[in-house]
TIRO-2110 file (N, C-alpha, C; in Angstrom, 1 decimal):
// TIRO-2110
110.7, 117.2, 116.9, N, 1, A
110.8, 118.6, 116.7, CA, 1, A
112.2, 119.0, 116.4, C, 1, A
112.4, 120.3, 115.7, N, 2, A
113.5, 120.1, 115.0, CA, 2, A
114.2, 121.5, 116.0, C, 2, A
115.7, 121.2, 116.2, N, 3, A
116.1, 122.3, 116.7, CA, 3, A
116.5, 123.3, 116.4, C, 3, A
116.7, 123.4, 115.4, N, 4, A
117.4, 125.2, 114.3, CA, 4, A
116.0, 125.5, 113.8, C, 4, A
114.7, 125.1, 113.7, N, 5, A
114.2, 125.7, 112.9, CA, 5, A
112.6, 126.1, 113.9, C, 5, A
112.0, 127.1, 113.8, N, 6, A
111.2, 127.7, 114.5, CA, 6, A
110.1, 126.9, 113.9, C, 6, A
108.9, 126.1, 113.8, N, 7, A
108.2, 125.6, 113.4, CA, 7, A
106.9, 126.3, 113.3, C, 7, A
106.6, 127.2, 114.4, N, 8, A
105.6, 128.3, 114.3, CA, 8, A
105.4, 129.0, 113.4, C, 8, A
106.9, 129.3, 112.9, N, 9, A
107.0, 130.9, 112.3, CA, 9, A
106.8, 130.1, 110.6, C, 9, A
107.3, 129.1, 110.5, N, 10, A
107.0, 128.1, 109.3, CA, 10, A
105.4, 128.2, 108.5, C, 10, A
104.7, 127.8, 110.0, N, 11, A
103.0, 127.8, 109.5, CA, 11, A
102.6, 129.0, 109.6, C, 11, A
103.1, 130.4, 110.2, N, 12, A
102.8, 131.6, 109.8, CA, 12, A
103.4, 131.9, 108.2, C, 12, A
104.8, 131.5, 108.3, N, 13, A
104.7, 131.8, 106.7, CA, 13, A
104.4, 130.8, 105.5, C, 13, A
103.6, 130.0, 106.0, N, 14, A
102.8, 129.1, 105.0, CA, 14, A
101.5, 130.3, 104.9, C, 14, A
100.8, 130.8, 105.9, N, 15, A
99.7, 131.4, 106.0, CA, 15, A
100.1, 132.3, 104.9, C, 15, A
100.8, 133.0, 105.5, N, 16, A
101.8, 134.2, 104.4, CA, 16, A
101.3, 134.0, 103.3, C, 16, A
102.3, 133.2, 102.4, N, 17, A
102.1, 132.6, 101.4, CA, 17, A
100.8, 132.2, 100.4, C, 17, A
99.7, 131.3, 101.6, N, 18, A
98.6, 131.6, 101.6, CA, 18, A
98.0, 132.7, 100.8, C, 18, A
98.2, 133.8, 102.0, N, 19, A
97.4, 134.5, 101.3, CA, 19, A
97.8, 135.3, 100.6, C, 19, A
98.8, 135.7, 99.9, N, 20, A
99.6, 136.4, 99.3, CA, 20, A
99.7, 135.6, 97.9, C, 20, A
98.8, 134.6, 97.2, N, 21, A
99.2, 133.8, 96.9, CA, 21, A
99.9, 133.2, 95.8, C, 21, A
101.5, 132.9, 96.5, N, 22, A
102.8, 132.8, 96.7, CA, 22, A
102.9, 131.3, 96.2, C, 22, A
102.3, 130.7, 95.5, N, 23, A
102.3, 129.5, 94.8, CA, 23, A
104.1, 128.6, 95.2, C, 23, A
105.0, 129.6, 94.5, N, 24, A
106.1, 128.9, 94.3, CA, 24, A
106.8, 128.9, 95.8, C, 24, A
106.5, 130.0, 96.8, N, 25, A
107.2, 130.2, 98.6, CA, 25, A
106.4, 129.0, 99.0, C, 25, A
105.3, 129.0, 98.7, N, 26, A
104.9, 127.7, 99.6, CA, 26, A
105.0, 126.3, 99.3, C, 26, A
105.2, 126.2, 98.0, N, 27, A
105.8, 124.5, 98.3, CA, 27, A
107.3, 124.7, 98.3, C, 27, A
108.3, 126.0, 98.7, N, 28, A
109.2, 125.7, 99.0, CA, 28, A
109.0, 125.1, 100.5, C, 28, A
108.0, 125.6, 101.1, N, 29, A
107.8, 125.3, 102.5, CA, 29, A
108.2, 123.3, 102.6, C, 29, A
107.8, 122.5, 102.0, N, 30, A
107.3, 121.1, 101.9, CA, 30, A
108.9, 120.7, 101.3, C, 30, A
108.7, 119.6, 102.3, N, 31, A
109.5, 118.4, 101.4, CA, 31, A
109.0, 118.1, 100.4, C, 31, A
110.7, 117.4, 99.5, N, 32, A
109.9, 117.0, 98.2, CA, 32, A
108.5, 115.7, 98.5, C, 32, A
108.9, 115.1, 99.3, N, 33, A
107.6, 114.0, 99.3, CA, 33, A
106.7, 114.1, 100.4, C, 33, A
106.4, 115.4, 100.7, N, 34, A
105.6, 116.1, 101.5, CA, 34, A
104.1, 115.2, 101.5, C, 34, A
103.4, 115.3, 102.4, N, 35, A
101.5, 114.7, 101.9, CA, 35, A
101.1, 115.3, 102.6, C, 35, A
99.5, 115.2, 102.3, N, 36, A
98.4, 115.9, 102.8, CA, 36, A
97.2, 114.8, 102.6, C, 36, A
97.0, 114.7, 103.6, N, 37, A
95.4, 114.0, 104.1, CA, 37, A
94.7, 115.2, 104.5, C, 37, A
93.5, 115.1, 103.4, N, 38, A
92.6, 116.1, 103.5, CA, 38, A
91.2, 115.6, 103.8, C, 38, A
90.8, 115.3, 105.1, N, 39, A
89.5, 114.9, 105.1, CA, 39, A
88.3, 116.1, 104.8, C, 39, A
88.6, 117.7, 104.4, N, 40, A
87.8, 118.3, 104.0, CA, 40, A
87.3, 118.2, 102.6, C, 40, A
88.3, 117.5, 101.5, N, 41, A
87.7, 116.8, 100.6, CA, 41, A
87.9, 115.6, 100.4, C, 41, A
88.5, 114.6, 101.2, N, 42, A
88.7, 113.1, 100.5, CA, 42, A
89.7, 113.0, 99.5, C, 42, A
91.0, 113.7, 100.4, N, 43, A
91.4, 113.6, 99.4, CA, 43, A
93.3, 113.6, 100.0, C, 43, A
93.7, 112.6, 99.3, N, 44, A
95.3, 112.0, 100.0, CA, 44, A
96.4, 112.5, 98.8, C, 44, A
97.5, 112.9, 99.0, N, 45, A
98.0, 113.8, 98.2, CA, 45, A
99.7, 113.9, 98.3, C, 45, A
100.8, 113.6, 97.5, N, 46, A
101.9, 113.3, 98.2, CA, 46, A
102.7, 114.0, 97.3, C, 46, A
103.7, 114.3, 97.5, N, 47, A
104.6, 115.4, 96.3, CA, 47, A
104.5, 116.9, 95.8, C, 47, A
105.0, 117.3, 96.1, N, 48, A
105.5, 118.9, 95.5, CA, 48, A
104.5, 119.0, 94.4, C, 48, A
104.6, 118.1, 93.4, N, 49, A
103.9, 118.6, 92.1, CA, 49, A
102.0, 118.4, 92.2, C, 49, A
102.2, 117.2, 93.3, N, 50, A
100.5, 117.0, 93.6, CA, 50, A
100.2, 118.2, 94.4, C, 50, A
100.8, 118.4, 95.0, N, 51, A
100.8, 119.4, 96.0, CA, 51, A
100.1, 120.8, 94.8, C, 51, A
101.0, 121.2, 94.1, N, 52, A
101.1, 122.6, 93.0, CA, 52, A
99.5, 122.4, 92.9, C, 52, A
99.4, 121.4, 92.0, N, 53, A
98.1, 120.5, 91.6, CA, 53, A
96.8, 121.2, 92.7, C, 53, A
97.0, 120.7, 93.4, N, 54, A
96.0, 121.3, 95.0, CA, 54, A
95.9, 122.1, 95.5, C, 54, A
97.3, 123.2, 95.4, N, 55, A
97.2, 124.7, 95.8, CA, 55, A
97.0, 125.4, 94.7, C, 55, A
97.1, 125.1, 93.5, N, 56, A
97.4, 126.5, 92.6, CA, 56, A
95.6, 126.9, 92.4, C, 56, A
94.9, 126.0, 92.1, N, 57, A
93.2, 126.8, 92.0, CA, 57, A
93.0, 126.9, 93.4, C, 57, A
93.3, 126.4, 94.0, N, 58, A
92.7, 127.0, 95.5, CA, 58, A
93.4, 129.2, 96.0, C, 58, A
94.5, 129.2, 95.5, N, 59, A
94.8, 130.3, 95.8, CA, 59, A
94.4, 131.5, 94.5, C, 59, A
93.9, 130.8, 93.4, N, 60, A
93.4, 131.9, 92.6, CA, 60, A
92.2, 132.0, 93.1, C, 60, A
91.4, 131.2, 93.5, N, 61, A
89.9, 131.6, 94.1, CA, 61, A
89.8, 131.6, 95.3, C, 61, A
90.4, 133.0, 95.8, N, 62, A
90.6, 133.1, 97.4, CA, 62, A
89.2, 133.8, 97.9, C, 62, A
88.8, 133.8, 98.8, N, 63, A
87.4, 134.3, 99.5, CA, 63, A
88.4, 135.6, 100.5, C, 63, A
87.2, 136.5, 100.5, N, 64, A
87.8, 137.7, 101.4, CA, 64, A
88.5, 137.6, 102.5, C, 64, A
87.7, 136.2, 103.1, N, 65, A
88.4, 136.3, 104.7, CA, 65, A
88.9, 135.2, 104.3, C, 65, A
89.6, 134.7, 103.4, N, 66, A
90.9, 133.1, 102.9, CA, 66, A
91.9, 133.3, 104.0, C, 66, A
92.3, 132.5, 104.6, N, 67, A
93.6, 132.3, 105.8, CA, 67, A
93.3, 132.9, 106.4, C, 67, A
92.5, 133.3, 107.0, N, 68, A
92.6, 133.9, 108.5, CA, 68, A
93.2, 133.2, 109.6, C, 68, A
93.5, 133.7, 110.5, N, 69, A
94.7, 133.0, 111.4, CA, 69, A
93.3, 132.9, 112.7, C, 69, A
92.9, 132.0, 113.2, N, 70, A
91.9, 131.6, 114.1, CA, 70, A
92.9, 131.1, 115.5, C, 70, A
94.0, 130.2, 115.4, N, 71, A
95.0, 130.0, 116.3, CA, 71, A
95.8, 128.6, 116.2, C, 71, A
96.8, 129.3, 116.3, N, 72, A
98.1, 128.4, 116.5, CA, 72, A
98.7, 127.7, 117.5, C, 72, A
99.0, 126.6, 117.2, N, 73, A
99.6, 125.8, 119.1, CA, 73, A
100.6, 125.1, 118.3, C, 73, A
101.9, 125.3, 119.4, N, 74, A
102.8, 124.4, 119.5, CA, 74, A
102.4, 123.0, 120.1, C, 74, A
102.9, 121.8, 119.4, N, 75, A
102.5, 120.4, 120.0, CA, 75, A
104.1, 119.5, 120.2, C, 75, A
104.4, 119.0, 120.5, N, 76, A
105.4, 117.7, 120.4, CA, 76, A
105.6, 117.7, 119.0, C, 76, A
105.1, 117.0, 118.6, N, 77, A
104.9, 116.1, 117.0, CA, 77, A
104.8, 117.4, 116.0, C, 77, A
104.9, 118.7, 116.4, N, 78, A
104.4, 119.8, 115.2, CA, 78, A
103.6, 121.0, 115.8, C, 78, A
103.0, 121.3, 115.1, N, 79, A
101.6, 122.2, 115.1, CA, 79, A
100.9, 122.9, 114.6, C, 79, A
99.7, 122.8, 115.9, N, 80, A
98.2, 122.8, 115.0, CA, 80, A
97.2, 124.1, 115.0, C, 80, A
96.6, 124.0, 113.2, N, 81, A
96.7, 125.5, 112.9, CA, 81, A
95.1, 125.4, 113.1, C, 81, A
94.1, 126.1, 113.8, N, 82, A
92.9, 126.4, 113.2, CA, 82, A
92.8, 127.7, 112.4, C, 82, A
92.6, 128.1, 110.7, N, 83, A
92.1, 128.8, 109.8, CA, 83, A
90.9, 128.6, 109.3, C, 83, A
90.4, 130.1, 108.3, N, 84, A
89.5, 129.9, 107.5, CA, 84, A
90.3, 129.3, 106.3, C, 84, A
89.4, 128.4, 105.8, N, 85, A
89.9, 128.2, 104.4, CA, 85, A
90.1, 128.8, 103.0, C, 85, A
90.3, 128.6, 101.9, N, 86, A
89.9, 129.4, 100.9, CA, 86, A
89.0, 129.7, 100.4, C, 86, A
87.9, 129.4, 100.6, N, 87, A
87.1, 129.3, 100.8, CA, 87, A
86.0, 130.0, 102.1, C, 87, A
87.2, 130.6, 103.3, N, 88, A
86.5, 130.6, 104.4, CA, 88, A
85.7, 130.2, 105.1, C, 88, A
85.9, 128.5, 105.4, N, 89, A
85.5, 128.1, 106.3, CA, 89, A
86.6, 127.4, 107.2, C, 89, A
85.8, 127.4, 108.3, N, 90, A
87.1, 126.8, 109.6, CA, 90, A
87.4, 125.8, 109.2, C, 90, A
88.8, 125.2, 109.1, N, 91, A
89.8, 124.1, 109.3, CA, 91, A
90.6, 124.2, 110.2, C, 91, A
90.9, 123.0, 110.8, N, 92, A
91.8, 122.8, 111.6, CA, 92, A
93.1, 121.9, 110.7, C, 92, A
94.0, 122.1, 111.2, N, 93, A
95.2, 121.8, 109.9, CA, 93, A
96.7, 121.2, 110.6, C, 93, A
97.1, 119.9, 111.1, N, 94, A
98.2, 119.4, 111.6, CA, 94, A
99.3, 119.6, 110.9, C, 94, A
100.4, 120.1, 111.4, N, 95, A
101.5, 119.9, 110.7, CA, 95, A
102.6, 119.2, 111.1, C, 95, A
103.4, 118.3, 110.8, N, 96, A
104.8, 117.5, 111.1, CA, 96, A
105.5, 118.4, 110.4, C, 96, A
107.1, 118.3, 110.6, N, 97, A
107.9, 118.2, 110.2, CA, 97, A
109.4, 117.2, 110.4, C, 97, A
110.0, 117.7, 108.6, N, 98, A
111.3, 116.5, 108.6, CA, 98, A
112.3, 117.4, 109.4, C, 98, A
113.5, 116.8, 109.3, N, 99, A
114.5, 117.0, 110.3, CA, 99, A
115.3, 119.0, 109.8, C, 99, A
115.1, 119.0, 108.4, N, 100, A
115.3, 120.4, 107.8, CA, 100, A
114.2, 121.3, 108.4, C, 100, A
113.4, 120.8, 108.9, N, 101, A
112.3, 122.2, 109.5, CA, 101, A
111.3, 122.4, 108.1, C, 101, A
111.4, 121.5, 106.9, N, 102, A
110.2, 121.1, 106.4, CA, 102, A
108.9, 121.0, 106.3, C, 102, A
107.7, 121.0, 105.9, N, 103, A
106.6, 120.3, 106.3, CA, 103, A
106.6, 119.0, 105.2, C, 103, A
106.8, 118.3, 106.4, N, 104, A
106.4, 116.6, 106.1, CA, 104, A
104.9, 116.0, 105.9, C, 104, A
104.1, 116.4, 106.7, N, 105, A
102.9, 115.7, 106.4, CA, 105, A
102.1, 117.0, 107.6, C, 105, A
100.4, 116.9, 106.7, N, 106, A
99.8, 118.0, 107.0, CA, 106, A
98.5, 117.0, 107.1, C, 106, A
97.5, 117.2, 108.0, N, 107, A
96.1, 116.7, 108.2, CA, 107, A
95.1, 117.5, 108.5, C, 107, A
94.5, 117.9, 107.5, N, 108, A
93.2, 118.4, 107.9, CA, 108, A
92.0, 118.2, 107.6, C, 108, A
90.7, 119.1, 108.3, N, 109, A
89.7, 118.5, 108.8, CA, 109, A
88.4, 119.6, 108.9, C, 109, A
87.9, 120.0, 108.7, N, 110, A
86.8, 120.7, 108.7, CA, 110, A
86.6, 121.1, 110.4, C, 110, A
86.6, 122.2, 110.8, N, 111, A
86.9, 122.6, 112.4, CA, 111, A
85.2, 123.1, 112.6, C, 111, A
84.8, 122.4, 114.2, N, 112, A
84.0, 123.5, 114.6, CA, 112, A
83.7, 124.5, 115.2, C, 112, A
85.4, 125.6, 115.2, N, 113, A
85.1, 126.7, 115.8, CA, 113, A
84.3, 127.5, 115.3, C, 113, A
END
């Protein structure tokens, strides 16, 4: 965990971003060689520009209730987000970060809240 940088307030403004959607704020959020293991599509994903790739139609076809904030926990290693998706369905969503307060690597998962 990193010490100058608030890691919470990071995945709140990824959410932000989210839903606002802030295409270019949120991959400032990510390292450049950021990844996402997405077991809600099968799908493994590494880079800023893969990334763009992965968020930019997801945030044009947002659902009413897209990002809803379901709950947030600080962990050791990061932390972990339960949202609706864009779609509006529950995910659960890990986050790491690098030593800048970054998001380094993200995992998520289809949640059964």
């Amino acid at each position: 965990m990193t010490d100058h940088v608030d890691e919470m307030a990071v995945v709140v403004d990824w959410l932000d971003c989210c839903r606002s959607r802030d295409l270019e704020g949120l991959l400032e959020l990510y390292a450049d060689d950021a990844r996402l293991d997405c077991a809600c599509e099968g799908a493994g994903i590494s880079g800023r520009s893969a990334l763009a790739d992965y968020w930019g139609p997801k945030l044009a076809a947002l659902s009413p209730e897209a990002f809803g904030l379901e709950e947030i926990t600080p962990r050791q290693d990061g932390v972990v987000l339960d949202y609706l998706s864009f779609e509006g369905r529950a995910v659960r969503i890990a986050f790491a970060f690098d030593v800048e307060g970054r998001i380094s690597h993200m995992r998520c998962a289809p949640s059964s809240r």
